[in-house]
VMD Tcl script that builds the backbone (N, CA, C; Angstrom):
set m [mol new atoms 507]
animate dup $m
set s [atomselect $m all]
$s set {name element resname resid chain x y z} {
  {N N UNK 1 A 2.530 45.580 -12.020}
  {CA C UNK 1 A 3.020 44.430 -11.261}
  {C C UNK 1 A 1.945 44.010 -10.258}
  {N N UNK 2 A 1.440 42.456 -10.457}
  {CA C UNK 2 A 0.623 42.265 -9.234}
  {C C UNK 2 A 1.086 42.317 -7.819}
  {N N UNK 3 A 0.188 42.010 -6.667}
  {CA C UNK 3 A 0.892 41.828 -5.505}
  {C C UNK 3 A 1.669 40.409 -5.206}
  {N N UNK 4 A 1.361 39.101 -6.039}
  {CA C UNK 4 A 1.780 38.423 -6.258}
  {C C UNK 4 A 3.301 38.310 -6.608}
  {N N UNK 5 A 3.555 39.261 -7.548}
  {CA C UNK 5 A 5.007 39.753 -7.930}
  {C C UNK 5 A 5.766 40.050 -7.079}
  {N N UNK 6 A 5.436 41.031 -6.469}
  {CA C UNK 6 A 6.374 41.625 -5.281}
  {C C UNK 6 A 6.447 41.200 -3.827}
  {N N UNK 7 A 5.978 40.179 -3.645}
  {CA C UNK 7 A 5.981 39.647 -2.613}
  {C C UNK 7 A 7.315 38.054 -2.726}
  {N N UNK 8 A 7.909 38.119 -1.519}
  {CA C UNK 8 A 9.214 37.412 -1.576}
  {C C UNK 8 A 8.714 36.177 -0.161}
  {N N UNK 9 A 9.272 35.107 -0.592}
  {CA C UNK 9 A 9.189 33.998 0.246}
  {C C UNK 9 A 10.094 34.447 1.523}
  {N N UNK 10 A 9.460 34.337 2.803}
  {CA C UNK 10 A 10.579 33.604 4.413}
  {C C UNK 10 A 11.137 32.556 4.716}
  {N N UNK 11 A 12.184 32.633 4.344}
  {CA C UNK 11 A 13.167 31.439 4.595}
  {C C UNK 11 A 12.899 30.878 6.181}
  {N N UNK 12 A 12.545 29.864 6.919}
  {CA C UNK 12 A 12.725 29.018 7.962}
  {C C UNK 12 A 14.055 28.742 8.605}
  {N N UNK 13 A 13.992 28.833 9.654}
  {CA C UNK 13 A 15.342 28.306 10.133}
  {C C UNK 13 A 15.638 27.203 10.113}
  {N N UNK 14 A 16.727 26.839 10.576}
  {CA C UNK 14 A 16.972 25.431 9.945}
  {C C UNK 14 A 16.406 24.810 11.556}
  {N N UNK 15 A 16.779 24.980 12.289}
  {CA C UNK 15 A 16.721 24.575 13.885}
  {C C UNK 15 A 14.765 24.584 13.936}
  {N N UNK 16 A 14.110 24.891 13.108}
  {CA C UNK 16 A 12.843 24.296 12.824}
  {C C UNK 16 A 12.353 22.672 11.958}
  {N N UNK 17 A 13.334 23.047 11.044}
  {CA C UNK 17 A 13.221 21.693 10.388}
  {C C UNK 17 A 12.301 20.807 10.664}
  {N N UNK 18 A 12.409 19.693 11.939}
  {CA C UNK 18 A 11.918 19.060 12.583}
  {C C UNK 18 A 10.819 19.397 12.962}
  {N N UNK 19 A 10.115 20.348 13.192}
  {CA C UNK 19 A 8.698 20.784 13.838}
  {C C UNK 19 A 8.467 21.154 12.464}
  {N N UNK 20 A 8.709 21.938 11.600}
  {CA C UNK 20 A 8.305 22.226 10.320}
  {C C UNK 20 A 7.552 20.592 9.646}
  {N N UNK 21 A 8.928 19.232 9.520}
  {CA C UNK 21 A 8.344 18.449 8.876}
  {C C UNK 21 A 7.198 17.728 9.799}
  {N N UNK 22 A 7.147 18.057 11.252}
  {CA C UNK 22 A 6.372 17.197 12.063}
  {C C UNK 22 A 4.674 17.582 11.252}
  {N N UNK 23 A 4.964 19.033 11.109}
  {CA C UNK 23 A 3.791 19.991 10.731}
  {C C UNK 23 A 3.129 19.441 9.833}
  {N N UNK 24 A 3.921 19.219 8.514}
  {CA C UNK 24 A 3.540 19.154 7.103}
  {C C UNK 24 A 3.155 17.700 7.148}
  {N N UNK 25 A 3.414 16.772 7.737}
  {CA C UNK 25 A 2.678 15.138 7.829}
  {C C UNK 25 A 1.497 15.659 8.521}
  {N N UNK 26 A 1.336 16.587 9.464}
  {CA C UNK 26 A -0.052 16.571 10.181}
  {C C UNK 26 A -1.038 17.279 9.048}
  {N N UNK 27 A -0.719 18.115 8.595}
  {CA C UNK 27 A -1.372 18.638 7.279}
  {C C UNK 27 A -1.641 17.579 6.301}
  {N N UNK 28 A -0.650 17.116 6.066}
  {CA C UNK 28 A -1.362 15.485 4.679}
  {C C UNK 28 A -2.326 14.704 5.803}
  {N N UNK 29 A -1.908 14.630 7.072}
  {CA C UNK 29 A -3.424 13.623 7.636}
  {C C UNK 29 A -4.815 14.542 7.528}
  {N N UNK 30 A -4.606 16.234 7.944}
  {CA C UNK 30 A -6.052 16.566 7.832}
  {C C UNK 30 A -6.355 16.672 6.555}
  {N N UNK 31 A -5.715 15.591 5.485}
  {CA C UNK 31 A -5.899 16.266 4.207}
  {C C UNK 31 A -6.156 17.884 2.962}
  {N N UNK 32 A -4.890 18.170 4.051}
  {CA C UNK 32 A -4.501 19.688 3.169}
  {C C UNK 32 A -3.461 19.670 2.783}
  {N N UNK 33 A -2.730 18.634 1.338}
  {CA C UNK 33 A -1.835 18.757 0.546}
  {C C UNK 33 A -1.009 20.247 0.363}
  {N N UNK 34 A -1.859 20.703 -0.093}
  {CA C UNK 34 A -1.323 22.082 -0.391}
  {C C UNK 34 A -0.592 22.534 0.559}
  {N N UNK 35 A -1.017 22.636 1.690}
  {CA C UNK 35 A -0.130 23.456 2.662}
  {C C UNK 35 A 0.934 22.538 3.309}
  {N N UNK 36 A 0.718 21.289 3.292}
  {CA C UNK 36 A 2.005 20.169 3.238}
  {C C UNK 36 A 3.166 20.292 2.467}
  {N N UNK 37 A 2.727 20.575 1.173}
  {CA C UNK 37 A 3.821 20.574 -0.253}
  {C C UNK 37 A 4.228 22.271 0.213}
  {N N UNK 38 A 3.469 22.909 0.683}
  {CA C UNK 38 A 4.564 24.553 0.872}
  {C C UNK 38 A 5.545 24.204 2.003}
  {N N UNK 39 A 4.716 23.748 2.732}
  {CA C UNK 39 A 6.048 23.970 4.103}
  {C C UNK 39 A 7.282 22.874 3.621}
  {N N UNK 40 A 6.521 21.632 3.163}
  {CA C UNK 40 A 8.480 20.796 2.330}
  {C C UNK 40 A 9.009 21.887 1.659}
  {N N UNK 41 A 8.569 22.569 0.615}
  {CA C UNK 41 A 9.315 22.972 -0.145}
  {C C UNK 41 A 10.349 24.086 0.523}
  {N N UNK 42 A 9.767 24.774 1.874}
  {CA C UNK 42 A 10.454 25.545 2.794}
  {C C UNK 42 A 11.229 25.011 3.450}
  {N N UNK 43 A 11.240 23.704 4.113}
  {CA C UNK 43 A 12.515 22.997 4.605}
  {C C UNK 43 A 13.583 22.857 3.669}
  {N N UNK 44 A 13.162 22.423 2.498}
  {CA C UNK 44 A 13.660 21.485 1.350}
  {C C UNK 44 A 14.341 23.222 0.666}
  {N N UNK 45 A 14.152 24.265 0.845}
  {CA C UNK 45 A 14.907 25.674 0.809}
  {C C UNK 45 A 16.282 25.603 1.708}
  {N N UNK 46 A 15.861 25.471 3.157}
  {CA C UNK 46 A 17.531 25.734 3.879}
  {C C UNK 46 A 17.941 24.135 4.277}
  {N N UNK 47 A 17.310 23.187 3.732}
  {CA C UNK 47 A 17.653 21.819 4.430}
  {C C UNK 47 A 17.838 20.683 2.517}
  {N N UNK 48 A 18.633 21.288 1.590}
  {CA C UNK 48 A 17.998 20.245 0.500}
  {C C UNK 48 A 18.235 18.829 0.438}
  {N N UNK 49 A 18.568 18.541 1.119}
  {CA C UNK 49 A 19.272 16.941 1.401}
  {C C UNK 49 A 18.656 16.245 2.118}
  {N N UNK 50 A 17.369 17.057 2.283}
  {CA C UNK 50 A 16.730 16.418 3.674}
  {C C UNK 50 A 15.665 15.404 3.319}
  {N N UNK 51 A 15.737 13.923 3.041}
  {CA C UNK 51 A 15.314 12.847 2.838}
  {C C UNK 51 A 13.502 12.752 3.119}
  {N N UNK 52 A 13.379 12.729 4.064}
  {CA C UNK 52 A 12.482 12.733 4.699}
  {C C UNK 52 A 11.301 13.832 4.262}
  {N N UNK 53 A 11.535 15.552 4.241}
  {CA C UNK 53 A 11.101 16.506 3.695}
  {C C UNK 53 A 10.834 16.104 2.194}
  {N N UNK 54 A 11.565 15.592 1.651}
  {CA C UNK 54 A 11.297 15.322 0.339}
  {C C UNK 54 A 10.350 14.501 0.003}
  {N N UNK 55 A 10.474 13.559 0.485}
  {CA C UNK 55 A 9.613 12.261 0.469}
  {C C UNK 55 A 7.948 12.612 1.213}
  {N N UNK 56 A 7.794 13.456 1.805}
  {CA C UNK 56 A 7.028 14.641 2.293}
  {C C UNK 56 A 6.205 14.710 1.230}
  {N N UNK 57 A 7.099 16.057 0.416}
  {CA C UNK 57 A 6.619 16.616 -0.570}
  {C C UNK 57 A 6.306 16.075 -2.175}
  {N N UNK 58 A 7.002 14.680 -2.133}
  {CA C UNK 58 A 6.558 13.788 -3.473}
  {C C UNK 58 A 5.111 13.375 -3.171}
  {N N UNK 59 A 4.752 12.941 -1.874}
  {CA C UNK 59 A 3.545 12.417 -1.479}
  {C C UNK 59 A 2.368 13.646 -1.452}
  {N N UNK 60 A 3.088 14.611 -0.692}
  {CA C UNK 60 A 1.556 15.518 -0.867}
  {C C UNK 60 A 1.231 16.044 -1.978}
  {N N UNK 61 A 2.521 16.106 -3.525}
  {CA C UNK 61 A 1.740 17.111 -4.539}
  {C C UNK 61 A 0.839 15.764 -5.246}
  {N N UNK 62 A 1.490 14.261 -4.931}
  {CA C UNK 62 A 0.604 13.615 -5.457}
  {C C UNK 62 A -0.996 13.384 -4.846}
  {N N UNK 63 A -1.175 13.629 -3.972}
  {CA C UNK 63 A -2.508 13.646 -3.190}
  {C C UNK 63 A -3.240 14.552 -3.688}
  {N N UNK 64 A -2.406 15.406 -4.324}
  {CA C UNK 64 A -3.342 16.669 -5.145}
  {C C UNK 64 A -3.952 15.955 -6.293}
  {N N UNK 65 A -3.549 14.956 -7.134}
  {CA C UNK 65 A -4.230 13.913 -8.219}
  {C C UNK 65 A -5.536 14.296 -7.835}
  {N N UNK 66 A -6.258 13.544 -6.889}
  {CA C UNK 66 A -7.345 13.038 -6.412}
  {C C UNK 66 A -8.815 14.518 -6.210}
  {N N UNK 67 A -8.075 15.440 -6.158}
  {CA C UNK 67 A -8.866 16.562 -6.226}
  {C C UNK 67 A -9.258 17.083 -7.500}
  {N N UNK 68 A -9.971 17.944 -7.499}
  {CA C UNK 68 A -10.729 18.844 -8.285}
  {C C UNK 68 A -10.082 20.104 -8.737}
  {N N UNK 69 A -9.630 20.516 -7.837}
  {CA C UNK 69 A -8.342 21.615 -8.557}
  {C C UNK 69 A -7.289 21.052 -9.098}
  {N N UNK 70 A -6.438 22.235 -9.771}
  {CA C UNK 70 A -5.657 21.626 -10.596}
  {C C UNK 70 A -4.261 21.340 -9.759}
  {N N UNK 71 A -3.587 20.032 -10.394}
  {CA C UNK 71 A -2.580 19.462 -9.347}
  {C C UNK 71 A -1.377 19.801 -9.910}
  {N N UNK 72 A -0.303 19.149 -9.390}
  {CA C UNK 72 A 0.993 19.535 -9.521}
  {C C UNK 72 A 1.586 19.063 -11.088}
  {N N UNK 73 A 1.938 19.030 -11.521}
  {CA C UNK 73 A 2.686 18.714 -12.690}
  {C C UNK 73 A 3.574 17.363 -12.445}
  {N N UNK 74 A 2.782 15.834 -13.165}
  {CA C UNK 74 A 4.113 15.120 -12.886}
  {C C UNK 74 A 5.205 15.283 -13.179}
  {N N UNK 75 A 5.818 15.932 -14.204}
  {CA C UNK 75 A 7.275 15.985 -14.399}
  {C C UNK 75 A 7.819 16.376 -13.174}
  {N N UNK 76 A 7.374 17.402 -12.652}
  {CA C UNK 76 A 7.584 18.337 -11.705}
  {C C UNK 76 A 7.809 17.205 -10.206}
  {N N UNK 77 A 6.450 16.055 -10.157}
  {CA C UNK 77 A 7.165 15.426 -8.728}
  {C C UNK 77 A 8.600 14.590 -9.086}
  {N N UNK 78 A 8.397 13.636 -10.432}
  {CA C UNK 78 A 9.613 13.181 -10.772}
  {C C UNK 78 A 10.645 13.747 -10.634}
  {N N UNK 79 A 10.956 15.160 -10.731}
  {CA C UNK 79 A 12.318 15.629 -10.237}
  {C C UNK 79 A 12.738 15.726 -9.307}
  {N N UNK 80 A 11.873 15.839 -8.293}
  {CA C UNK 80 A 12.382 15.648 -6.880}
  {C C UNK 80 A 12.278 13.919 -6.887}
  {N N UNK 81 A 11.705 13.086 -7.216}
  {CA C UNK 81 A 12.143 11.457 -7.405}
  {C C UNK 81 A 13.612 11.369 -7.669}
  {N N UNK 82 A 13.498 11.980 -8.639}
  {CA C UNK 82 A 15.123 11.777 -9.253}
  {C C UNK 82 A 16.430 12.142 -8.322}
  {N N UNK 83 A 15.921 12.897 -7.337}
  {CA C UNK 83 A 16.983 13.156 -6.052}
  {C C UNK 83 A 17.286 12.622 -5.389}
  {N N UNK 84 A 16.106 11.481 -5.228}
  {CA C UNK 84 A 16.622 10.465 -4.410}
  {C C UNK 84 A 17.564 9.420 -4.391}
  {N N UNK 85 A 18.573 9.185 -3.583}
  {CA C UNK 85 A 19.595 8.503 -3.333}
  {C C UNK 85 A 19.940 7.090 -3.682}
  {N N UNK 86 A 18.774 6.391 -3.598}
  {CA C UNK 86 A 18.655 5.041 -3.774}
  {C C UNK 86 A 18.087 4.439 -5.258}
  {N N UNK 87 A 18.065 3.610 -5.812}
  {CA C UNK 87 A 17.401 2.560 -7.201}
  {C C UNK 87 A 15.952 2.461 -6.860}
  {N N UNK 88 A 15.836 1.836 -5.516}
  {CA C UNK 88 A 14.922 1.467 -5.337}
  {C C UNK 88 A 13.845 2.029 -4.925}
  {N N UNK 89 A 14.213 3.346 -4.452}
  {CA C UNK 89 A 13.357 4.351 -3.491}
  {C C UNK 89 A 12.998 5.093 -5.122}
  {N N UNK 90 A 13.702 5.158 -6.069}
  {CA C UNK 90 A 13.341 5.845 -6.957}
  {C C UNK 90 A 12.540 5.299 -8.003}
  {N N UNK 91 A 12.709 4.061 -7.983}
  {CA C UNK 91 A 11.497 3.035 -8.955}
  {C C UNK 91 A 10.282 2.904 -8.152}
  {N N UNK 92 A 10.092 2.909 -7.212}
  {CA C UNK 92 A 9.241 2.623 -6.188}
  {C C UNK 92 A 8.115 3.995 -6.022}
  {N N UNK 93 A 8.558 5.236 -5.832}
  {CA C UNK 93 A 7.855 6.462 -6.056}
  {C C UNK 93 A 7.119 6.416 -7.286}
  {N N UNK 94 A 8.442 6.078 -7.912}
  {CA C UNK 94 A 7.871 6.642 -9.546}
  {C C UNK 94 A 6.640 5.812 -9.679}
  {N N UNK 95 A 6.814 4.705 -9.457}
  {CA C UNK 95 A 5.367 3.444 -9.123}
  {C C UNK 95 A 4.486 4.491 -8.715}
  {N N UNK 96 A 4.297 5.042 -7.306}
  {CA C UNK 96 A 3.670 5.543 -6.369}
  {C C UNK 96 A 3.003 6.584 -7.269}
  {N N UNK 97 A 4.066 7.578 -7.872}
  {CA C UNK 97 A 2.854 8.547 -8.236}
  {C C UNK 97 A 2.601 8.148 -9.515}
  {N N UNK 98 A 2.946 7.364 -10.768}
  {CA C UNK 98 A 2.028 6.578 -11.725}
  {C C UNK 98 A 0.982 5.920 -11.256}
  {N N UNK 99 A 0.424 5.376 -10.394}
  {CA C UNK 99 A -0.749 4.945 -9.447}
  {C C UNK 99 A -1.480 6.216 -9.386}
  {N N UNK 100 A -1.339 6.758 -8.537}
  {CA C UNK 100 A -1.697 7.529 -7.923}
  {C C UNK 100 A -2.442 8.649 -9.069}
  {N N UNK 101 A -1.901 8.905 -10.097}
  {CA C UNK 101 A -2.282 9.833 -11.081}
  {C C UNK 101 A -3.243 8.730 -12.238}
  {N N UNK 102 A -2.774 7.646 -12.264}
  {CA C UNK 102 A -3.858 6.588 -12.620}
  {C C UNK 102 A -5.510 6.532 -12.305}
  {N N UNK 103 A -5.176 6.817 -10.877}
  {CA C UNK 103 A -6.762 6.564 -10.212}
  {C C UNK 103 A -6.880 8.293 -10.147}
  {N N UNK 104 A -6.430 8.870 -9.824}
  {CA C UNK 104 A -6.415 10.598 -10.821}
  {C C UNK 104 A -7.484 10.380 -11.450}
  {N N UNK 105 A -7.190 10.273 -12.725}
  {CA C UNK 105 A -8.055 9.740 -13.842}
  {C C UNK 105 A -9.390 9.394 -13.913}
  {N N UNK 106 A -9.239 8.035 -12.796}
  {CA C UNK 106 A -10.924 7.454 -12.678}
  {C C UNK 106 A -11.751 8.246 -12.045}
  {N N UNK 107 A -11.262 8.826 -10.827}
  {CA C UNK 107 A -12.082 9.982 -10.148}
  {C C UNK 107 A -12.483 11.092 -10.515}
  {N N UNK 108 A -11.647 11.632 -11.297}
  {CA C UNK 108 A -12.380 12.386 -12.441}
  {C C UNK 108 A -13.117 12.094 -13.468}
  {N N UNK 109 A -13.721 10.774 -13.908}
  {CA C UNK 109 A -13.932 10.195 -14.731}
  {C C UNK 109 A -13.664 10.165 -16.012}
  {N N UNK 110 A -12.278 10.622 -16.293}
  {CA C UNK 110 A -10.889 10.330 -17.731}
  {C C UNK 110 A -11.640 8.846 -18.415}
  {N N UNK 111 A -10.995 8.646 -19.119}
  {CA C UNK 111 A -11.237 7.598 -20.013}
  {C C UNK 111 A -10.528 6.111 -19.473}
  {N N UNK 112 A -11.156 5.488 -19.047}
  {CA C UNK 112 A -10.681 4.254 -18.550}
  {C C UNK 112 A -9.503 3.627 -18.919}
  {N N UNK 113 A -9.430 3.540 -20.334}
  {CA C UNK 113 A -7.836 3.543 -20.683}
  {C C UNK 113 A -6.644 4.107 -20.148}
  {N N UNK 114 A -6.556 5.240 -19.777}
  {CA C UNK 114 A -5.782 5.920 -18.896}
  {C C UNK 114 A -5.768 5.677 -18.121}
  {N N UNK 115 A -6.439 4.923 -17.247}
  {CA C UNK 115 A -6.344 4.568 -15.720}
  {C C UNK 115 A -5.929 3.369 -16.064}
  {N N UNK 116 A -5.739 2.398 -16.750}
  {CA C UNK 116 A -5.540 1.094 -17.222}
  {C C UNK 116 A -3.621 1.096 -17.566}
  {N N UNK 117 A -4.079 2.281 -18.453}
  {CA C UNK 117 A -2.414 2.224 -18.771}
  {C C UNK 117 A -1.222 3.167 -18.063}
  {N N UNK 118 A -2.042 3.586 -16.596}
  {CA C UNK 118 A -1.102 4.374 -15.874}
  {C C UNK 118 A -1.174 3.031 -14.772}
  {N N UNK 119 A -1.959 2.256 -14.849}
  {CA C UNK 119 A -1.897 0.986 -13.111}
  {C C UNK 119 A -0.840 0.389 -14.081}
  {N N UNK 120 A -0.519 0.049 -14.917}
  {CA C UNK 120 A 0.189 -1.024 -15.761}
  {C C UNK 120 A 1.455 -0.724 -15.593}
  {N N UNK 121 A 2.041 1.106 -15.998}
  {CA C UNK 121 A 3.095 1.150 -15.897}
  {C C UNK 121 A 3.701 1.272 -14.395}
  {N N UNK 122 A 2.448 1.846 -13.939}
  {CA C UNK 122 A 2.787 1.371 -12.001}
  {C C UNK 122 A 3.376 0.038 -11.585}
  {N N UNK 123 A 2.568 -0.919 -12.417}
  {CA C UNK 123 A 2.863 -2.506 -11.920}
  {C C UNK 123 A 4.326 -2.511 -12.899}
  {N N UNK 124 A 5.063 -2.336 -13.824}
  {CA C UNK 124 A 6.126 -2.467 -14.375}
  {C C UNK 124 A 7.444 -1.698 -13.179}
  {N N UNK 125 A 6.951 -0.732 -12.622}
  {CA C UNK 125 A 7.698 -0.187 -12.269}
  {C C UNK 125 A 7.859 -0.339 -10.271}
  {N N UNK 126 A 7.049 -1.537 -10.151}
  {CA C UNK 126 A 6.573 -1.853 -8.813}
  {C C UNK 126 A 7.478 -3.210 -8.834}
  {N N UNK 127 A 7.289 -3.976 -10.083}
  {CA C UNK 127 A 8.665 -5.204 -10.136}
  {C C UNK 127 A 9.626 -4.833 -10.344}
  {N N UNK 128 A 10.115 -4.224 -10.926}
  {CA C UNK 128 A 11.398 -3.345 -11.005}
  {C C UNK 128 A 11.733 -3.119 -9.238}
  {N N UNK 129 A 11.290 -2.045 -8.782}
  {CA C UNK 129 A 11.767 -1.953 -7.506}
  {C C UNK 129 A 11.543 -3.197 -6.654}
  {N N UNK 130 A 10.906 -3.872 -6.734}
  {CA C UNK 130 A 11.051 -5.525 -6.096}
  {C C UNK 130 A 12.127 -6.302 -6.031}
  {N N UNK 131 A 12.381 -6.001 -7.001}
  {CA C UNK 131 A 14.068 -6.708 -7.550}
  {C C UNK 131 A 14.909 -5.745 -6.550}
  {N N UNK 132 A 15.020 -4.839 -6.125}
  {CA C UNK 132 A 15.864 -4.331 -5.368}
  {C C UNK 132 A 15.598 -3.800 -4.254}
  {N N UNK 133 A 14.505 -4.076 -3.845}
  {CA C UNK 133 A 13.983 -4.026 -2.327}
  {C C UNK 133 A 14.561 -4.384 -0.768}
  {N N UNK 134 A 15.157 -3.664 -0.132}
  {CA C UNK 134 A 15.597 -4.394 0.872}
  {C C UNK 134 A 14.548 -5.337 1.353}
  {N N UNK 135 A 15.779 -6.599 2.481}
  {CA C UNK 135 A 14.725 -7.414 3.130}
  {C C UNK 135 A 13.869 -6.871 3.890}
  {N N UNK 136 A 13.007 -7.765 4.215}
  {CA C UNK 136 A 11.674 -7.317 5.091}
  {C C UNK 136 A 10.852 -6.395 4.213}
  {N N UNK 137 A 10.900 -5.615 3.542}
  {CA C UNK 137 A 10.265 -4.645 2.706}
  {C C UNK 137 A 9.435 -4.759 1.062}
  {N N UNK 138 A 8.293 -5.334 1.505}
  {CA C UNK 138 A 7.550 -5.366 0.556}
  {C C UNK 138 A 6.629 -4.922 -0.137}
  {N N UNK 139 A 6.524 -3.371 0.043}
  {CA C UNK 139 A 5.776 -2.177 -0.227}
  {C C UNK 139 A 5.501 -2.149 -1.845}
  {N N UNK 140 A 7.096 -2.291 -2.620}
  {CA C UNK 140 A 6.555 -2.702 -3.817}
  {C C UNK 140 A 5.187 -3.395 -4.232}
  {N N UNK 141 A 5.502 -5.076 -3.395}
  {CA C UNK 141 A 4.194 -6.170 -4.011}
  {C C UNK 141 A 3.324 -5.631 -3.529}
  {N N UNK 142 A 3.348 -5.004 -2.095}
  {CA C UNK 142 A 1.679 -4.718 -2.050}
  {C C UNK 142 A 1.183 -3.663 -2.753}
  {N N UNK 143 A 1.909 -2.452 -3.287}
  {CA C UNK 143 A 1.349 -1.886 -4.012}
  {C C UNK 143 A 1.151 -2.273 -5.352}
  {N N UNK 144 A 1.671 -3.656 -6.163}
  {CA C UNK 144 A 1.563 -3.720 -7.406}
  {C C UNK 144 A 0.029 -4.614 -7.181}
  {N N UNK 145 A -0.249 -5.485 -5.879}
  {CA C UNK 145 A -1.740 -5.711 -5.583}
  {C C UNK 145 A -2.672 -5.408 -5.749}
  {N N UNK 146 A -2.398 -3.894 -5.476}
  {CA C UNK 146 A -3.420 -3.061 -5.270}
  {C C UNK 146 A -3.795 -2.510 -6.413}
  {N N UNK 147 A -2.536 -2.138 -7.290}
  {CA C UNK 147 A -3.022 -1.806 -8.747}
  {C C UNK 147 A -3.725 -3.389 -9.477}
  {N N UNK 148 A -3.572 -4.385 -9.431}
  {CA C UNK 148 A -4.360 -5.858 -9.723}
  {C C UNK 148 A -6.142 -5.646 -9.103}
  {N N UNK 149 A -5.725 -5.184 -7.840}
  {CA C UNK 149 A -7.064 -5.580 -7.721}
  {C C UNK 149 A -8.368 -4.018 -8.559}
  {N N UNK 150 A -7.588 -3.094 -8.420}
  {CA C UNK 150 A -7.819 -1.751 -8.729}
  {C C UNK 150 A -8.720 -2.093 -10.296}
  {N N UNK 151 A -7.857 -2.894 -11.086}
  {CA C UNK 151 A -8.057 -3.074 -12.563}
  {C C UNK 151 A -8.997 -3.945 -12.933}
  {N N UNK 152 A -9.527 -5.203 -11.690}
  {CA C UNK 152 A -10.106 -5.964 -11.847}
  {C C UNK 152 A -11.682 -5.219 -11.173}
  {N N UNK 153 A -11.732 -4.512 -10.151}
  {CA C UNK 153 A -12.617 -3.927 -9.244}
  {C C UNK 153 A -13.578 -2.766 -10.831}
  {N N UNK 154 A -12.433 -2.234 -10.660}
  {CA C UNK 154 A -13.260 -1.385 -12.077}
  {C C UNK 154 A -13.760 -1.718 -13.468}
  {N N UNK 155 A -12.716 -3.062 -13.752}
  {CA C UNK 155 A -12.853 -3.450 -15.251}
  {C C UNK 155 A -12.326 -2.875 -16.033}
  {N N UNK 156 A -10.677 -2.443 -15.346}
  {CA C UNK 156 A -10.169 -1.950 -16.836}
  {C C UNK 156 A -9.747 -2.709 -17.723}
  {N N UNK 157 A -9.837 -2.763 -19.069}
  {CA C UNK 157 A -9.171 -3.108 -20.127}
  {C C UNK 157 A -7.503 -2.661 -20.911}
  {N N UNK 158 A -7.058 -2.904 -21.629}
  {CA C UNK 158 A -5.983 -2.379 -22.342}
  {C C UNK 158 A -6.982 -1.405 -23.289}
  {N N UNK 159 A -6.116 -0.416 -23.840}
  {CA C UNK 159 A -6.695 0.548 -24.631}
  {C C UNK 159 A -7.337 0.001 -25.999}
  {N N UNK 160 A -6.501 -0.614 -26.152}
  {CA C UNK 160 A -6.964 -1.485 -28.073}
  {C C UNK 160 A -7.945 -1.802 -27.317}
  {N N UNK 161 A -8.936 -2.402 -26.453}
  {CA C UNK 161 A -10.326 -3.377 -26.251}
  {C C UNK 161 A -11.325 -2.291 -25.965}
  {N N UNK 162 A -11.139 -1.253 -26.136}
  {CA C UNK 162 A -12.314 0.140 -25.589}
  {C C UNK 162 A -12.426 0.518 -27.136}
  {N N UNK 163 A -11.516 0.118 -28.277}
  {CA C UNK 163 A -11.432 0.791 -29.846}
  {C C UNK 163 A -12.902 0.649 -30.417}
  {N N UNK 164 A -13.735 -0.462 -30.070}
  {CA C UNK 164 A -15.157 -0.917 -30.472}
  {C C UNK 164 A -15.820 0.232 -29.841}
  {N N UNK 165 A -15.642 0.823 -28.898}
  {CA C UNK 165 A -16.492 1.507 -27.921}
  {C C UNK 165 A -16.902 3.078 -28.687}
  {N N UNK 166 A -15.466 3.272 -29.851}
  {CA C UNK 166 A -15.670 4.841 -29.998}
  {C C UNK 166 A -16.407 5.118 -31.296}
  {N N UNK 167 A -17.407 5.778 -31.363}
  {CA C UNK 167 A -18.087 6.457 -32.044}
  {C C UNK 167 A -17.591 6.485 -33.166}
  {N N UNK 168 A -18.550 6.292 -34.435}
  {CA C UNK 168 A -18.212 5.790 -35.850}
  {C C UNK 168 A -17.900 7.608 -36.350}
  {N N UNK 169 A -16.945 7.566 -37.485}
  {CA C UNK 169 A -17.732 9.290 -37.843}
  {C C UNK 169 A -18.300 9.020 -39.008}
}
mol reanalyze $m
mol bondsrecalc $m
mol representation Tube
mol addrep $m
């Protein structure tokens, strides 16, 4: 048995909560995902309802995209998406980390297609939550912008227009 094995998680009190999640946003600003996404997942242990913690932890395993080590598993953030309460909060993420794992892609330098056809389903899923956006709140459009300008900045194509590109056998 490693030491890995036998070692058991510390549950948090709940009467931390609040300094716990204050914590884990200060961790995603010094850009240390990782230790952001542990401490949600420790609130999100004695607190699971807790909105905020969650929404926490959808954002920091996606910030892991952008790195060099290996990141979280999308299925894995989608399920905590799927907890969320609202239509719109849940089309709207799902946007968020299809983006987000999109440009994943380019920074690693993946195949441009993939970054093409992950901004696309971002932008499908960025009008979708538009349509049900409360007023004042337009986070959707500006993020479906950003995937527009993202596609135009790089030159992505649809996948069929890169088919000329691949090597005869």
């Amino acid at each position: 048995m490693s030491e890995a094995e036998i070692f058991e998680l510390k549950p948090i009190h709940v009467d931390s909560v609040p300094h716990s999640l204050a914590k884990a946003r200060k961790y995603r600003d010094l850009n240390d995902p990782r230790q952001a996404e542990s401490i949600c997942h420790d609130i999100l242990a004695v607190d699971p309802d807790n909105r905020d913690a969650r929404l926490e932890l959808i954002l920091a395993m996606s910030d892991q995209f952008s790195g060099t080590r290996k990141s979280p598993r999308t299925v894995d953030i989608m399920q905590h998406i799927d907890k969320l309460d609202d239509a719109y909060s849940r089309l709207y993420y799902r946007g968020l980390i299809t983006e987000r794992e999109a440009l994943g892609f380019l920074e690693r330098g993946h195949a441009a297609a993939f970054a093409y056809e992950g901004l696309r389903e971002a932008m499908d899923l960025y009008e979708a939550a538009e349509k049900l956006r409360p007023v004042g709140n337009d986070d959707a459009i500006l993020r479906w912008n950003a995937c527009v300008r993202v596609i135009r900045r790089e030159k992505l194509r649809p996948p069929a227009e890169y088919a000329h590109e691949l090597p005869l056998e």
